[in-house]
C-alpha positions in Angstrom: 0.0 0.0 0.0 1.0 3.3 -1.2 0.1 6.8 -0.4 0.8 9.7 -2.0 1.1 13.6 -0.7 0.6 15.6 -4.1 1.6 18.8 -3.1 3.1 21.7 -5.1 0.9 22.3 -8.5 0.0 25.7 -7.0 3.7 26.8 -6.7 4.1 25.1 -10.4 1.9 27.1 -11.6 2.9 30.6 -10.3 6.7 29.4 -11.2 5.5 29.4 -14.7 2.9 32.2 -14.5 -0.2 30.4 -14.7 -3.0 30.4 -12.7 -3.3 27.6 -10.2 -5.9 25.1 -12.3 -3.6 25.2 -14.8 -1.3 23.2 -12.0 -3.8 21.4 -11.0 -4.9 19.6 -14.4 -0.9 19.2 -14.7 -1.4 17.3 -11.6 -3.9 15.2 -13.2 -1.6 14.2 -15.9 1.4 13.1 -13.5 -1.2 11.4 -11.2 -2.1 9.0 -14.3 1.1 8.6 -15.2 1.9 7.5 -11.7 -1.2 5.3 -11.6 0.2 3.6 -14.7 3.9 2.9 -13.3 1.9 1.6 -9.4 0.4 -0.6 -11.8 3.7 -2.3 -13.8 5.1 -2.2 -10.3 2.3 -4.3 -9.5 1.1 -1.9 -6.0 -2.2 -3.3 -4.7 -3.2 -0.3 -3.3 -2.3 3.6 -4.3 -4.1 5.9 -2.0 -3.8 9.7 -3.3 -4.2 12.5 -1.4 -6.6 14.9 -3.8 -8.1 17.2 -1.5 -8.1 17.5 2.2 -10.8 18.8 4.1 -8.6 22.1 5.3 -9.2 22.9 1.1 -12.0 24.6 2.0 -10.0 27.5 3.2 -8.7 28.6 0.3 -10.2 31.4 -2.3 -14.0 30.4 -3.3 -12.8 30.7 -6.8 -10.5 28.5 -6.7 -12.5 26.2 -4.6 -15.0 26.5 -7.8 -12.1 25.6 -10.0 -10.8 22.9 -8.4 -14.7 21.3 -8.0 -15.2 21.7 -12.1 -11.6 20.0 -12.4 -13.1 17.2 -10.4 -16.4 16.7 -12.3 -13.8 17.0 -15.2 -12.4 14.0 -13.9 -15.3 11.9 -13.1 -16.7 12.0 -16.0 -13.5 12.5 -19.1 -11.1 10.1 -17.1 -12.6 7.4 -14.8 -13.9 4.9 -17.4 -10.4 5.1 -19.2 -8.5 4.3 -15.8 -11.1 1.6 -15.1 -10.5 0.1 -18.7 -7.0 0.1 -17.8 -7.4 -1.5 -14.7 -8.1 0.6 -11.8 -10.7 0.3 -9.2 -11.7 3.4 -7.3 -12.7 3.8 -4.2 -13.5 7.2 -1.6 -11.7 8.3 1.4 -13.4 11.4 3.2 -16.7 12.6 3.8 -18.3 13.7 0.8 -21.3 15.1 2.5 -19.9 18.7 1.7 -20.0 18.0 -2.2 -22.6 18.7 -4.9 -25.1 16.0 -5.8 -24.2 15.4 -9.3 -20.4 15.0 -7.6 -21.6 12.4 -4.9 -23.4 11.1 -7.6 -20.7 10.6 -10.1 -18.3 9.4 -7.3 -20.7 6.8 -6.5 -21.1 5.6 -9.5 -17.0 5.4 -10.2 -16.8 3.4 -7.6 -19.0 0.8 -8.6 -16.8 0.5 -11.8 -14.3 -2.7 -12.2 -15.4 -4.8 -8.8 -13.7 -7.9 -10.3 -10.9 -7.1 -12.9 -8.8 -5.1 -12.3 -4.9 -4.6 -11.3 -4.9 -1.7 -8.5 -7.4 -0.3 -6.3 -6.9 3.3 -6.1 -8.5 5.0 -3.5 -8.9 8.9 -3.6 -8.5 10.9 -0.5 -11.1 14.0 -1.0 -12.3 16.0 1.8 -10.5 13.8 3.9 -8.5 14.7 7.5 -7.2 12.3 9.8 -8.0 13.8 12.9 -11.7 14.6 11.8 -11.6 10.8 10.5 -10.6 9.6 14.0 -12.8 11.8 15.4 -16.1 10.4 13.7 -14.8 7.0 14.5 -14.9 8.1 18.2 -18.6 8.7 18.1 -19.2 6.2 16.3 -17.8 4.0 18.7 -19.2 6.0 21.8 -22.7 5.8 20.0 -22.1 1.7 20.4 -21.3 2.2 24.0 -24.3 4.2 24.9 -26.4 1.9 22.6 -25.0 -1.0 25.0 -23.2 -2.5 21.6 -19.9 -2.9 23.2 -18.4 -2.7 26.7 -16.1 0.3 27.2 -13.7 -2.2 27.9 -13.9 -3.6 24.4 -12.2 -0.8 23.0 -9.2 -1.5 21.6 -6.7 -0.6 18.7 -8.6 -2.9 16.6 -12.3 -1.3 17.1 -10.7 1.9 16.5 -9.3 0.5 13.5 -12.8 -0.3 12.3 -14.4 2.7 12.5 -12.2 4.3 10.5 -12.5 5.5 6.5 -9.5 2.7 6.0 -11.5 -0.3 8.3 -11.1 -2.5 4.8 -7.3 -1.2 3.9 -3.8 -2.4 5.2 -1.9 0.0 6.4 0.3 2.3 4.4 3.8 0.9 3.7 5.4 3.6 1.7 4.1 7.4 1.9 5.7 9.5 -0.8 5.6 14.0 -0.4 6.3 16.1 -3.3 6.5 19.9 -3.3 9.8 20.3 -0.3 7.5 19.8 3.3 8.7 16.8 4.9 4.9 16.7 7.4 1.8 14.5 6.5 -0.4 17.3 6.6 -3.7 15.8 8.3 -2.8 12.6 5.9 -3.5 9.0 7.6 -2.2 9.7 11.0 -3.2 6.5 12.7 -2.5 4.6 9.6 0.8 6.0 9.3 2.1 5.2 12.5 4.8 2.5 11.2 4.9 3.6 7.8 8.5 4.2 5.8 8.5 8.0 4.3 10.1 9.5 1.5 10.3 13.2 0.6 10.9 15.1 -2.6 11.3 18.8 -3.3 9.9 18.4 -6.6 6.5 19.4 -7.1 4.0 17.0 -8.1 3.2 18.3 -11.8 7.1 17.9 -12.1 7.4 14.1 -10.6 8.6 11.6 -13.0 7.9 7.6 -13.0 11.9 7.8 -12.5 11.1 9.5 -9.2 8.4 7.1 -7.9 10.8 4.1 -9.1 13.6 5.9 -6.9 11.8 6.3 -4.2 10.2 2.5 -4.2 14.0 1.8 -4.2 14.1 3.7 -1.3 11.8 2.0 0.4 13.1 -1.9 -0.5 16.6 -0.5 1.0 15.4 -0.2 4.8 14.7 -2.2 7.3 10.9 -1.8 9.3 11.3 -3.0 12.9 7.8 -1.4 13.5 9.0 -1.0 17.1 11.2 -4.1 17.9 14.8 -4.6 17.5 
């Protein structure tokens, strides 16, 4: 399983004096070029980090941008990934989002349940610690609701309730853009995982940088925690 932090088309795009979609659908080009190489490196699972629920912050237009770019993508580039082997699958709460975009999302993910070569799974409006927060009230709500015993609550119920509850754990997280941080990105589910950080930004990473940073991740040794 690997993740990816996508970070940097906005500072692409000022670097070259565009506006910021224009770095954006850039970063939609190297993300299916990436899918591509996780595939012929035979990853099961690619988890990309699109837009985090703090992306609400930024300018409304943008925000508008970046919500056409993502109908864009539902509907121009989701049955060509799924013909090529992808299955998709929705990290975050998409309550926030326009119908026709839940819609759309719904329906990509019921795309390729059988044949296919990687499950890719999209991180949009997604946080960590709100995820770990809804998956303490859901677990208090099973307490109150005399489900479980308070007792019962371990790292594994915990692990349950959570967006991930079907998904190993992260191996290999992968940064562009300089910030060596996770930003909000899988905090539970990263706790043992290996990291590798690029100052590249992600419209300018390469299948030569994913393949050197896989390379990276063969090289060391995970203990997680022992000796």
């Amino acid at each position: 399983h690997l993740g990816i932090i996508m970070d940097g088309n906005r500072r692409w795009a000022k670097s070259k004096g565009l506006e910021s979609i224009k770095g954006h659908k850039q970063g939609i080009e190297t993300a299916k070029l990436i899918i591509k190489a996780a595939i012929e490196e035979n990853i099961s699972y690619l988890t990309l980090y699109a837009f985090s629920s703090e992306n609400w912050k930024r300018d409304p237009a943008e925000i508008k941008d970046l919500m056409n770019l993502l109908r864009f993508f539902l509907n121009n580039e989701i049955n060509s990934l799924s013909n090529s082997g992808v299955k998709l699958s929705i990290l975050g709460d998409l309550s926030q989002f326009d119908n026709d975009i839940k819609k759309n999302i719904l329906k990509a993910s019921t795309l390729n349940q059988k044949n296919f070569k990687i499950n890719l799974i999209m991180a949009i409006n997604y946080g960590a610690r709100q995820e770990i927060t809804r998956a303490a009230k859901e677990i208090c709500k099973k307490v109150l609701k005399n489900e479980i015993h308070i007792d019962q609550i371990d790292e594994n119920e915990i692990k349950n309730n959570l967006y991930t509850k079907d998904l190993p754990d992260p191996d290999l997280i992968i940064r562009t853009g300089g910030d060596s941080r996770l930003s909000n990105f899988l905090l539970w589910q990263g706790a043992y995982t290996e990291l590798v950080f690029f100052k590249k930004t992600w419209p300018d990473f390469t299948k030569e940088d994913f393949l050197k940073a896989i390379s990276e991740f063969k090289s060391r040794e995970r203990r997680f925690g022992g000796y």
